[in-house]
Each structure stands twice: as C-alpha cells, then as structure tokens.
PASEBA-1860 file (N, C-alpha, C; in nm, 3 decimals):
! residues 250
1> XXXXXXXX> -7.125/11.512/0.953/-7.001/11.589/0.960/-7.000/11.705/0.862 ~ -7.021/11.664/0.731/-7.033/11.778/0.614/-7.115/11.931/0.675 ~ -7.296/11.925/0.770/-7.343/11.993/0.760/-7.234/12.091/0.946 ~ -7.178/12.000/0.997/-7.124/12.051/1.129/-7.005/12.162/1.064 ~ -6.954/12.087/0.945/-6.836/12.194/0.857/-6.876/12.335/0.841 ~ -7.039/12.310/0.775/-7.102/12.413/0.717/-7.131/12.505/0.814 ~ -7.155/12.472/0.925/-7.198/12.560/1.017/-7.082/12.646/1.095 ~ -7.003/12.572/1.097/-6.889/12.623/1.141/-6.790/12.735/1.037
9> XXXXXXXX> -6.765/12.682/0.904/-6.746/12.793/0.816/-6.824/12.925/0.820 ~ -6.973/12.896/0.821/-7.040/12.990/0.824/-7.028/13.109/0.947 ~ -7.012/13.017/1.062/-7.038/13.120/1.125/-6.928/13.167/1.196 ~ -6.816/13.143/1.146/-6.647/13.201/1.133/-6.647/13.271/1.005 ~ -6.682/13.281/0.910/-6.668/13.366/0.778/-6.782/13.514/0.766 ~ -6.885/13.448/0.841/-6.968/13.584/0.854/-6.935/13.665/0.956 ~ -6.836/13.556/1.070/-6.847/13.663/1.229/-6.715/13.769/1.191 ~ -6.653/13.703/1.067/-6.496/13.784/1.018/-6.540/13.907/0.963
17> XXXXXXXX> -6.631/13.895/0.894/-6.644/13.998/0.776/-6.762/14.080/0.908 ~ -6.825/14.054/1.002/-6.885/14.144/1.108/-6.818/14.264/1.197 ~ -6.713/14.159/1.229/-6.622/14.255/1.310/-6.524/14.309/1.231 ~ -6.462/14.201/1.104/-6.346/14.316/1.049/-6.377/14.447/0.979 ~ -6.520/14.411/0.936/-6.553/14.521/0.793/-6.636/14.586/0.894 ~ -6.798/14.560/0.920/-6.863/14.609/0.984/-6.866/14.702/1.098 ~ -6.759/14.643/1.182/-6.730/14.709/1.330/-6.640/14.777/1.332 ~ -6.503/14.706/1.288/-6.363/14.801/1.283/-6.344/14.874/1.148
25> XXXXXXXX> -6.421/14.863/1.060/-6.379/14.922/0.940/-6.502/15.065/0.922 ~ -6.631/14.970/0.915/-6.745/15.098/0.897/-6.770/15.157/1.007 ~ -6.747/15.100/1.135/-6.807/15.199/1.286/-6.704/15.204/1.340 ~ -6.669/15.229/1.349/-6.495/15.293/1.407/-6.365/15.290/1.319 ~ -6.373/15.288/1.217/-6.307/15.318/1.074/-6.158/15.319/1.156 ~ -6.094/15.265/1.241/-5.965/15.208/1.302/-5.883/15.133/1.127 ~ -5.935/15.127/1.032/-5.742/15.110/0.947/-5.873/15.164/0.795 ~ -5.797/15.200/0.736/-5.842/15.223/0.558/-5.818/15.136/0.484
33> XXXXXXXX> -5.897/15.166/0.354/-5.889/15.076/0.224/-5.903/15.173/0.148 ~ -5.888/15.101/-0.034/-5.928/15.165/-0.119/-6.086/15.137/-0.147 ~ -6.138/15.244/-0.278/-6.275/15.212/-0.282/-6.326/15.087/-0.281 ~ -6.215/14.998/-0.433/-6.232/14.941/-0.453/-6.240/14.770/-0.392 ~ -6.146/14.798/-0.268/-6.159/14.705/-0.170/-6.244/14.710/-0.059 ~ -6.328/14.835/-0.079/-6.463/14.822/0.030/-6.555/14.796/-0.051 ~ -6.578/14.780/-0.185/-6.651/14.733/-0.238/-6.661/14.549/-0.247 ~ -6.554/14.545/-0.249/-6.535/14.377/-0.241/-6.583/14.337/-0.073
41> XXXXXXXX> -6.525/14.389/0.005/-6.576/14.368/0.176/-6.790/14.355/0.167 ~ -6.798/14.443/0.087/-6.941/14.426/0.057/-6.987/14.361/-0.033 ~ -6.930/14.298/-0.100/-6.974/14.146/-0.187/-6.963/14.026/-0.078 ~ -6.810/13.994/0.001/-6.779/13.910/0.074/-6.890/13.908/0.203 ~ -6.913/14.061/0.268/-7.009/14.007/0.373/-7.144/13.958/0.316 ~ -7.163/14.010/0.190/-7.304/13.909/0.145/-7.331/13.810/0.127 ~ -7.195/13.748/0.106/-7.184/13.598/0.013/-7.174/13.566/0.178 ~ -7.079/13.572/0.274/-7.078/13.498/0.386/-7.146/13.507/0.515
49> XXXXXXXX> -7.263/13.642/0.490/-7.354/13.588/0.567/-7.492/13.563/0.509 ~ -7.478/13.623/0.400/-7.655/13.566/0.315/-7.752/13.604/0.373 ~ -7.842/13.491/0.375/-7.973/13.566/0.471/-7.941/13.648/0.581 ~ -7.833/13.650/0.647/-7.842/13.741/0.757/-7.768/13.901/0.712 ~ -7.757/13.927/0.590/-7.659/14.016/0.579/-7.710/14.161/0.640 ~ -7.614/14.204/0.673/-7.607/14.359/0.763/-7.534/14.468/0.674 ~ -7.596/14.578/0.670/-7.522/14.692/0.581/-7.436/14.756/0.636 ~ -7.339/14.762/0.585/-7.242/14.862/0.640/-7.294/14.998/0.696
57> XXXXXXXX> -7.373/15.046/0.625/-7.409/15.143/0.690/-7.492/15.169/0.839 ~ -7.599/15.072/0.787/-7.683/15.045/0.902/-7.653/15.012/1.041 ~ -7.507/14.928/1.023/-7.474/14.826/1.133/-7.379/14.979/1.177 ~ -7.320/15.063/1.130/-7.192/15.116/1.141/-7.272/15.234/1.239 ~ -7.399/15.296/1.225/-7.472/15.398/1.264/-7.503/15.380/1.404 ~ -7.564/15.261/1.392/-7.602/15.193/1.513/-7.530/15.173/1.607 ~ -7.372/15.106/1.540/-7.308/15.058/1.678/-7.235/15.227/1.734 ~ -7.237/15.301/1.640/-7.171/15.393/1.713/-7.253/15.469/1.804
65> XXXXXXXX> -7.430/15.480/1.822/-7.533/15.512/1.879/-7.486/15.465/2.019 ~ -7.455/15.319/2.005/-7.443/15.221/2.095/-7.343/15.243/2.169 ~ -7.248/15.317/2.120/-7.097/15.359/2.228/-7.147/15.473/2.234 ~ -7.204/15.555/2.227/-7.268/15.677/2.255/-7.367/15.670/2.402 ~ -7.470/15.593/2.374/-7.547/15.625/2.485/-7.594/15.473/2.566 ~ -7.442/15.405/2.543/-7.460/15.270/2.653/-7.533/15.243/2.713 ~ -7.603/15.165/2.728/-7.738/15.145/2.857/-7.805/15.220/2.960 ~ -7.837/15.350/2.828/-7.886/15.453/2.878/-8.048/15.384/2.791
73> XXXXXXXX> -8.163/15.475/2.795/-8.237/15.466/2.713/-8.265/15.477/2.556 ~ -8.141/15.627/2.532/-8.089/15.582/2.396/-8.027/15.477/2.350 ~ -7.981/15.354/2.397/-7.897/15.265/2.367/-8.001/15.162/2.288 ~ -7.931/15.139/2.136/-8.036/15.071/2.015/-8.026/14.940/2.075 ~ -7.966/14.877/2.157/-7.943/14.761/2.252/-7.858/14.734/2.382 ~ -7.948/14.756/2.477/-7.933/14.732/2.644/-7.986/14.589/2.692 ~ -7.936/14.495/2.782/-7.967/14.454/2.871/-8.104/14.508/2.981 ~ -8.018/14.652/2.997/-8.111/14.683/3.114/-8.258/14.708/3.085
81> XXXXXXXX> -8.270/14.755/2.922/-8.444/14.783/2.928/-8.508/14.669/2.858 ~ -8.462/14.563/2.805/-8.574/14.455/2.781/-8.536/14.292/2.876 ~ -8.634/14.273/2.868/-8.659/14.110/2.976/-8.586/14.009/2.933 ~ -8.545/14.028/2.776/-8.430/13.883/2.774/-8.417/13.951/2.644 ~ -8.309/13.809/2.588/-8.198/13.857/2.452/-8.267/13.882/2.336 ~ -8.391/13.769/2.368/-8.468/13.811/2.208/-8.578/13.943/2.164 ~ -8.633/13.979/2.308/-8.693/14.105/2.275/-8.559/14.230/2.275 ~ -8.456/14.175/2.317/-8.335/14.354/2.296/-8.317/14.359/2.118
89> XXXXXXXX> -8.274/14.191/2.060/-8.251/14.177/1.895/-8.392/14.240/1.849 ~ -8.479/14.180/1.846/-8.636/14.251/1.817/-8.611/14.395/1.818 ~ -8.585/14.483/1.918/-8.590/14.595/1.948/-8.442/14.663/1.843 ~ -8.395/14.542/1.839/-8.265/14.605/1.777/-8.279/14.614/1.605 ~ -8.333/14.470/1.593/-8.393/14.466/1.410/-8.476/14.558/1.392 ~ -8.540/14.609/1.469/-8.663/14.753/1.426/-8.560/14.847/1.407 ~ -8.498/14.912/1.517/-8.421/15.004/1.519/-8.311/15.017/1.389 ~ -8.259/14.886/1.359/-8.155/14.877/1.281/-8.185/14.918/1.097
97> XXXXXXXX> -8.354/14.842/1.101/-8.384/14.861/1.019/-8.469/15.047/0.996 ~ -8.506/15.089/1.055/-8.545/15.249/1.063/-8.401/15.341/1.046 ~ -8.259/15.275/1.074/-8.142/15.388/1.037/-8.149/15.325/0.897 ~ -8.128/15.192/0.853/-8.064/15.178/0.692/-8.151/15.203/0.627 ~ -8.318/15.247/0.649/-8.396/15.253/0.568/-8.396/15.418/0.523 ~ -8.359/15.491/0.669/-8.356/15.619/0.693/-8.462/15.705/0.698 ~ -8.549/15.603/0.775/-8.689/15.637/0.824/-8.709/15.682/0.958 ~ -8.576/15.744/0.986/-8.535/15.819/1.105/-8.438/15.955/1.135
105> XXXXXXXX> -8.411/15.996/1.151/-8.378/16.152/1.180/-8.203/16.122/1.244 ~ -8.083/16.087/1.205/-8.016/16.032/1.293/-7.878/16.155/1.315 ~ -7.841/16.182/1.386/-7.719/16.302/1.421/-7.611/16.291/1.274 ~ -7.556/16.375/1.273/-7.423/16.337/1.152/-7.356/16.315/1.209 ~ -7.336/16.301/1.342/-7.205/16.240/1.400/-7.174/16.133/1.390 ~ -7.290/16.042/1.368/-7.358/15.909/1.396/-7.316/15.846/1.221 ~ -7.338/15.917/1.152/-7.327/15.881/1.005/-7.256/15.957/0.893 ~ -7.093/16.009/0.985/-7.004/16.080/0.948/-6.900/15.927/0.852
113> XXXXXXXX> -6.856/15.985/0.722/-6.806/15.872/0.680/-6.809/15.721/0.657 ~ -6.956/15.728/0.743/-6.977/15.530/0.734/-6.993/15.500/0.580 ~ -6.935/15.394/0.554/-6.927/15.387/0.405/-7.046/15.311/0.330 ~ -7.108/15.334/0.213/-7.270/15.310/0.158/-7.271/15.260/0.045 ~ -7.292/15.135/-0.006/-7.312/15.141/-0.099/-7.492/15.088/-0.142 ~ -7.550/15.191/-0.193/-7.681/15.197/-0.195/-7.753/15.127/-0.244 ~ -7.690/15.113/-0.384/-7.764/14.996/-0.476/-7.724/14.864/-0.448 ~ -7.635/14.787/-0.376/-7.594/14.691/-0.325/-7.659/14.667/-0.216
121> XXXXXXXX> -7.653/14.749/-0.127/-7.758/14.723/-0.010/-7.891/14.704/-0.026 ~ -7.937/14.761/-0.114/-8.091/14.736/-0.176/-8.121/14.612/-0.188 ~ -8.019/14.554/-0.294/-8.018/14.433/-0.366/-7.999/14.350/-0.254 ~ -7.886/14.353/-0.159/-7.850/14.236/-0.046/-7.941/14.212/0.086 ~ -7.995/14.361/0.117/-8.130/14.357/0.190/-8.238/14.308/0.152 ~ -8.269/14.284/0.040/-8.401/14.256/0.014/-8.462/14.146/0.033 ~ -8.598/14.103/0.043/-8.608/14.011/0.062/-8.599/13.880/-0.028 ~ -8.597/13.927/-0.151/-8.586/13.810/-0.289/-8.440/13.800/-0.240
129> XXXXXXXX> -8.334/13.856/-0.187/-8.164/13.819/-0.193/-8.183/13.680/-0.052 ~ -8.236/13.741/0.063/-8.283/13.675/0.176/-8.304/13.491/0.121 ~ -8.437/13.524/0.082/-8.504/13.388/0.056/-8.450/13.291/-0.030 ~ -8.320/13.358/-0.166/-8.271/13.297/-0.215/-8.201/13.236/-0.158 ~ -8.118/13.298/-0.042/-7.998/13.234/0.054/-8.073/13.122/0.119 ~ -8.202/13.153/0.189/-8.263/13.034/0.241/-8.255/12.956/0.194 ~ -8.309/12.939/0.051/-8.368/12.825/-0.050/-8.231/12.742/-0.024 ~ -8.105/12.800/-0.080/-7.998/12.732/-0.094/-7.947/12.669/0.052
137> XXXXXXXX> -7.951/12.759/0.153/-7.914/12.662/0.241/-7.964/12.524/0.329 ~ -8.145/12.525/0.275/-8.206/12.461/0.272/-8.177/12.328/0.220 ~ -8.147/12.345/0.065/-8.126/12.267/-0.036/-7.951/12.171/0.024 ~ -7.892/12.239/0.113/-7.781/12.239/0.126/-7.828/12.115/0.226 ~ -7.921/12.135/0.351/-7.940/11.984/0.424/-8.018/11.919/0.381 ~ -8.096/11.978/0.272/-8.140/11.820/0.212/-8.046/11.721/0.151 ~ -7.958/11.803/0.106/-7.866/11.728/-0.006/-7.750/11.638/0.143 ~ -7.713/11.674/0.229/-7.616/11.645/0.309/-7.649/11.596/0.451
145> XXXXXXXX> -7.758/11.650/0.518/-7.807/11.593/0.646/-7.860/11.471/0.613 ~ -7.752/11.410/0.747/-7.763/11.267/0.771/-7.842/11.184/0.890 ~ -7.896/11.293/0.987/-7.920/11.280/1.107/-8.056/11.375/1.149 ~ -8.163/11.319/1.214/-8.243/11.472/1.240/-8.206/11.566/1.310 ~ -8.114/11.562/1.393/-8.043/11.632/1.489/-7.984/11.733/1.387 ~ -7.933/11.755/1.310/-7.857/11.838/1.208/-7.952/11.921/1.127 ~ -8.095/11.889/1.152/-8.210/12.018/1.110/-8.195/12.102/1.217 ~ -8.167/12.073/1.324/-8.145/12.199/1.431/-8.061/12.288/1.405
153> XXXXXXXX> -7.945/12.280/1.278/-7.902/12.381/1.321/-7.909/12.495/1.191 ~ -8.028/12.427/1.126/-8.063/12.531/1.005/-8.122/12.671/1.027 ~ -8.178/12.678/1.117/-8.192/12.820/1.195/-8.092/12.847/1.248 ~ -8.014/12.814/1.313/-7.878/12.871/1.286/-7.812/12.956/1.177 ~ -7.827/12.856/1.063/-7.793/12.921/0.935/-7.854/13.014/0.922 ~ -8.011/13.026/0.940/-8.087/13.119/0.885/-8.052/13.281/0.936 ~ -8.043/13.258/1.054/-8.031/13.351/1.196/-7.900/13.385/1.246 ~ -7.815/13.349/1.203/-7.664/13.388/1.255/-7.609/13.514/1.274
161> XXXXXXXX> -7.596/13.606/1.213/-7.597/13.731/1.266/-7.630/13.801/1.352 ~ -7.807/13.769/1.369/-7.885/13.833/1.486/-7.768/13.712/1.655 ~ -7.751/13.585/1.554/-7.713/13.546/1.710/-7.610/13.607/1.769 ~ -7.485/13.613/1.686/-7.340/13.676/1.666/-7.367/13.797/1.795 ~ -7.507/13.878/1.696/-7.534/13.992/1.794/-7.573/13.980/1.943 ~ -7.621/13.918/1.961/-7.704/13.861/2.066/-7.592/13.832/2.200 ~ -7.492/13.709/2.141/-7.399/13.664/2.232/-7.328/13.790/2.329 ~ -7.274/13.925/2.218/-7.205/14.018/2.295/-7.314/14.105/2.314
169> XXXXXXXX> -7.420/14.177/2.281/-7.520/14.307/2.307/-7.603/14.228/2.435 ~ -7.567/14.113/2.438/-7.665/14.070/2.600/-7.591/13.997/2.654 ~ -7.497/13.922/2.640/-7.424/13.832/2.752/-7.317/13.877/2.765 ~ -7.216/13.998/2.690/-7.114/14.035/2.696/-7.142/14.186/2.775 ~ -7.297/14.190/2.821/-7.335/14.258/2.922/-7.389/14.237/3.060 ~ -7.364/14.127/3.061/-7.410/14.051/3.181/-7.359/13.926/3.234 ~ -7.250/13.897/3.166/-7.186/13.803/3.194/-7.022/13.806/3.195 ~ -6.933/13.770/3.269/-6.771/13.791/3.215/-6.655/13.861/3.334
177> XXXXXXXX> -6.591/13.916/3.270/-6.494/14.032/3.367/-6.506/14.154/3.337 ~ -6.417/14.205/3.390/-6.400/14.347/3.352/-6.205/14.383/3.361 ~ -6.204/14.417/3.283/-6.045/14.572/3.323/-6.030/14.617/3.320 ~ -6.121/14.722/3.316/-6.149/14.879/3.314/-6.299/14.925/3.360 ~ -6.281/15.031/3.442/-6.406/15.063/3.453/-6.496/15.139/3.406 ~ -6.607/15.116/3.367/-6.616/15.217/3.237/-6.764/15.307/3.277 ~ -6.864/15.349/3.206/-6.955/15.381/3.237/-7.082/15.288/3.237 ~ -7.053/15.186/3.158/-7.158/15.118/3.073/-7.164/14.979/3.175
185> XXXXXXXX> -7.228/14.875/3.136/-7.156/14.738/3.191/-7.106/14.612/3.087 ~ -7.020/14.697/3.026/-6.932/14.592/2.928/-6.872/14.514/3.003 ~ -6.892/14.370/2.923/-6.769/14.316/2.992/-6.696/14.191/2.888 ~ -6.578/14.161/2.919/-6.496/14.063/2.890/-6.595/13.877/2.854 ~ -6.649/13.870/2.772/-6.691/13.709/2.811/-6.639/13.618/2.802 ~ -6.494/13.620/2.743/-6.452/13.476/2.732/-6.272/13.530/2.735 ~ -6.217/13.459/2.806/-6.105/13.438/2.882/-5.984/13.456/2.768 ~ -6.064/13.364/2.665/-5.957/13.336/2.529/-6.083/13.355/2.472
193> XXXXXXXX> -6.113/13.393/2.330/-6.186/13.461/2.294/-6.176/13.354/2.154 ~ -6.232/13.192/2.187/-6.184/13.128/2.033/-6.330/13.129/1.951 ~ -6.441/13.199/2.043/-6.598/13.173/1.982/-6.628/13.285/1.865 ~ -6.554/13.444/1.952/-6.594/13.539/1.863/-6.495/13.637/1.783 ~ -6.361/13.582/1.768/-6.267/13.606/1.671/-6.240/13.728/1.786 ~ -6.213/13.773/1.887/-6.214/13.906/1.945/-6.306/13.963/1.965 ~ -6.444/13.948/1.951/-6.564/14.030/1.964/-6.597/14.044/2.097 ~ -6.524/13.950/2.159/-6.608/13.915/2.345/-6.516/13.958/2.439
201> XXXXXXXX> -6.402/14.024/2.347/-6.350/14.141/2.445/-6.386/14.314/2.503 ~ -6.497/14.292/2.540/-6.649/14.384/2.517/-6.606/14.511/2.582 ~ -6.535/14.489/2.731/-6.515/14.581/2.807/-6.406/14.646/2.740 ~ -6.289/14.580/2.714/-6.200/14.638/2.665/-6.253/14.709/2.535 ~ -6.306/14.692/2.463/-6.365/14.787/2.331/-6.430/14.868/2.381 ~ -6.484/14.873/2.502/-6.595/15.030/2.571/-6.491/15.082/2.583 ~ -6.341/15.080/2.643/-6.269/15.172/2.726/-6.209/15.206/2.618 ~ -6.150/15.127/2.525/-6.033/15.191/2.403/-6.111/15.144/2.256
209> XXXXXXXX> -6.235/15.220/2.221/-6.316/15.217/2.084/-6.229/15.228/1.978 ~ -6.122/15.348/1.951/-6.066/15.342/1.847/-5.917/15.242/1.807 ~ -5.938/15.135/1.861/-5.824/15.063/1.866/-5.858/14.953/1.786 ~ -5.796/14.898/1.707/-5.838/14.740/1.608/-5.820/14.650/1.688 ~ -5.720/14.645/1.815/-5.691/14.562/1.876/-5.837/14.550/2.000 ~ -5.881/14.491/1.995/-5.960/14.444/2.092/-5.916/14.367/2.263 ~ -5.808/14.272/2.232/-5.759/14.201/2.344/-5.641/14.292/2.368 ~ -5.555/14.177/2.404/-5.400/14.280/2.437/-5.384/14.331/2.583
217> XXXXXXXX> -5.522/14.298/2.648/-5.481/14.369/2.825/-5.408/14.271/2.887 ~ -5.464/14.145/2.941/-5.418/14.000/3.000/-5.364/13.925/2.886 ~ -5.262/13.866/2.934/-5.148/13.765/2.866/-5.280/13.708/2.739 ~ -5.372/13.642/2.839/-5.449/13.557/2.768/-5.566/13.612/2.627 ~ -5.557/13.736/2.661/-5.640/13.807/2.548/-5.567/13.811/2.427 ~ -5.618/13.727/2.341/-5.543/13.741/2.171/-5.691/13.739/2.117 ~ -5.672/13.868/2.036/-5.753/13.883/1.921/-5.711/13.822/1.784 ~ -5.791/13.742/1.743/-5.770/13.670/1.629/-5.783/13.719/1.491
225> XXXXXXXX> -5.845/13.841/1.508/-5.904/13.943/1.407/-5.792/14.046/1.381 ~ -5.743/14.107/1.494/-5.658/14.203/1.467/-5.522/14.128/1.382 ~ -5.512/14.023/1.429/-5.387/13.937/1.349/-5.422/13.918/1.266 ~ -5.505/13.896/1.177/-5.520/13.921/1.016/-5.494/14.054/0.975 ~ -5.584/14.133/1.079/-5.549/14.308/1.025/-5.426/14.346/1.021 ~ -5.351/14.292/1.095/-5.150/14.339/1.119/-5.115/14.273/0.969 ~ -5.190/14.157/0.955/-5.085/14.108/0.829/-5.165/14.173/0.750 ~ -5.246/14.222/0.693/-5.323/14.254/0.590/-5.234/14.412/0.533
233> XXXXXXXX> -5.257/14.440/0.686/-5.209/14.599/0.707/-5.006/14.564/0.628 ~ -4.954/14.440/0.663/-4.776/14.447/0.616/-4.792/14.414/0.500 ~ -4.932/14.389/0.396/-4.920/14.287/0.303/-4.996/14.435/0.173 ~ -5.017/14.534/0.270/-5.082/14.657/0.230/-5.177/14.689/0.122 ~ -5.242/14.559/0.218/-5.405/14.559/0.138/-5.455/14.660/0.227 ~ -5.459/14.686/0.353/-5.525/14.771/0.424/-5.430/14.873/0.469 ~ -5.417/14.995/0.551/-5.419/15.080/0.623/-5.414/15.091/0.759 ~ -5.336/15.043/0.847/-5.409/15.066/0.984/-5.381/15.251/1.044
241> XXXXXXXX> -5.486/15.283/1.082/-5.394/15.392/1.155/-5.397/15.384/1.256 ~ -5.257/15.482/1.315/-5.193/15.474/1.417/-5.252/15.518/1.535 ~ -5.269/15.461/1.645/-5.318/15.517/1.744/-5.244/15.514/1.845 ~ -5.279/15.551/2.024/-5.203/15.566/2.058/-5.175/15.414/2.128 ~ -5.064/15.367/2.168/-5.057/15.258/2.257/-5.069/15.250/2.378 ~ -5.185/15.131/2.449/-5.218/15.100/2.529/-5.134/14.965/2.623 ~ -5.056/15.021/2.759/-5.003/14.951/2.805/-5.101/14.808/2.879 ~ -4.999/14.751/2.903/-5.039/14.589/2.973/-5.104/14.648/3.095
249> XX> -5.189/14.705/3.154/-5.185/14.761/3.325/-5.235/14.664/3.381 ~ -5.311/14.513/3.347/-5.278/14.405/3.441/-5.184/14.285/3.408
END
C-alpha cells in the first residue's frame, strides 16, 4: 500500500507542477507571478518530479513548436511520423534536449519570454541530480516493497514524465473526441479528465491555447488544474489574465 501511495503522489504532484508551471505558465504564459514565485515553481517541479525533471524552458519552446506546426513534419512530436509512442518520446527527448541545450537555431517567437533559470537547470538536468533521485527512490522500495509486483512500478518512478508525455502527444492524438475542428488531430481522451488533472482535454487546448481553462466545453469537462489556478489567482498568489470567454457551444 505505502509504495501504491508513492506512486500515486508522485505522479499527481509532478503531473501538477507539468501542466500548471510548465504548460500554462512557461508555454502559454495564460496567468503571472512574481520572480520570486517562479523561482519556487522551479524548486517544486524538481523536488516533484526528480529524475524526470523538465526545464521550463526547454519544455515551454517545444510545446509552443508543437502548437505551431501540429503534425506537420516540424512537429517535435506527431503520431503521424513515428511507428509507436516510444520512438515519437525518443524523437522528442533528442529534440527536447537540442532546444534546452541550445544546440539548435530556434525562432524568437518560440523563446519569447519563456522563463530560465540557468544555473538551476544545469544543476536539475544533470545527471549527478538524476541518479541521486534514482538512488533515493530506489532506496524508497527497498525500504517499503512488500510484494514483487510493486518493483514494476519503479520505472514508473523513474520515467514519469516522459509517460505523462506520452499519454497526451500520442493517445490524445489518436484516441478520444473532438469539439472543435481544428487543423491538427487533437483530441479529447477522457470524458472526465481524473488521470491528467486537465491535460487530456487535448482538442480543446488546440482550438483555445491561450486559455488556463482547458475543459469547460461539455457539462462533464472539469479541469482540476484550472481550479487551483482560480483559487490561487483569489488568494493572489498568481495573476490570471483575462481572456476572452468561451461559450458552452455543445
């Protein structure tokens, strides 16, 4: 039970700090902070995803590449040009890693305002930060796994991010609804959205990018994410800005 906790904290505390900081904050900058509270967002996504951590910058460049040239050939992750989920992540960890390294040539449109912190990212990318997280979460089922079945899900631990990614950049492209039609083939994967805090409202984020709200079309779409952001935003730790409102049209 202890290591089923762990897994589950984990991969609700890293998928928070993915989409709240990462997605809505650094790649589509939808509400503000102060410095000093994007500096903390970048302690918190380290501590809660560890080995898997993603830079604000890196992740923020990319995904906006990614609403740029949708499952076109520019797209840093399509469905349509690789054979399954793990060669698109492959294709995507190269790519991801050539913008944060900046061993690539990338538009300023692409890396207008994404927010950096350099010497932190150094430190949280690296691989001594990596392996330490391993060690510990390692240490974590030796000390607590009760069952062999519960080593399965230490790659989990290890790997969570890339999966996070995985679920919507390939099945939230090939799997789901739609309510809008868009250019790309986003789509909707989950009805109620209790796996990815709002992340698997895919289509709806192709059609309305600058919106925090992700769900909000069908009765049944509640974003779980944006409801922290509303209270965060009344409690005025954050900023939201205003955009325009999007009616119910089904």
């Amino acid at each position: 039970m202890t290591i089923l906790i762990f897994i589950i904290v984990l991969w609700y505390s890293g998928l928070f700090f993915q989409t709240f900081f990462l997605h809505r904050y650094a790649a589509h900058q939808t509400f503000k902070m102060s410095p000093l509270r994007e500096k903390i967002c970048f302690i918190l996504t380290w501590i809660t995803q560890g080995s898997n951590y993603l830079s604000a910058y890196g992740y923020g460049v990319m995904h906006r590449m990614h609403h740029a040239y949708a499952d076109t050939e520019n797209d840093p992750h399509s469905p349509k040009y690789d054979p399954n989920p793990l060669a698109m992540m492959w294709r995507t960890k190269n790519i991801y890693t050539q913008i944060n390294n900046k061993e690539i040539l990338v538009d300023e449109k692409f890396t207008k305002n994404v927010p950096q912190w350099e010497a932190f990212d150094k430190f949280a990318s690296s691989w001594t930060s990596r392996i330490i997280w391993g060690v510990l979460y390692t240490l974590f089922f030796v000390k607590f796994a009760t069952e062999w079945w519960q080593w399965l899900f230490l790659p989990v631990a290890f790997l969570m991010a890339p999966i996070h990614g995985m679920i919507i950049n390939w099945f939230a492209h090939v799997y789901g609804y739609t309510n809008f039609k868009v250019s790309d083939t986003s789509k909707n994967l989950l009805p109620f959205d209790f796996l990815m805090l709002g992340e698997s409202y895919h289509n709806n984020h192709h059609r309305y990018g600058g919106r925090a709200n992700f769900g909000g079309v069908r009765w049944h779409e509640i974003d779980p994410t944006y409801q922290i952001i509303k209270l965060l935003d009344k409690l005025n730790l954050i900023q939201l800005k205003p955009v325009e409102t999007v009616k119910r049209e089904l």
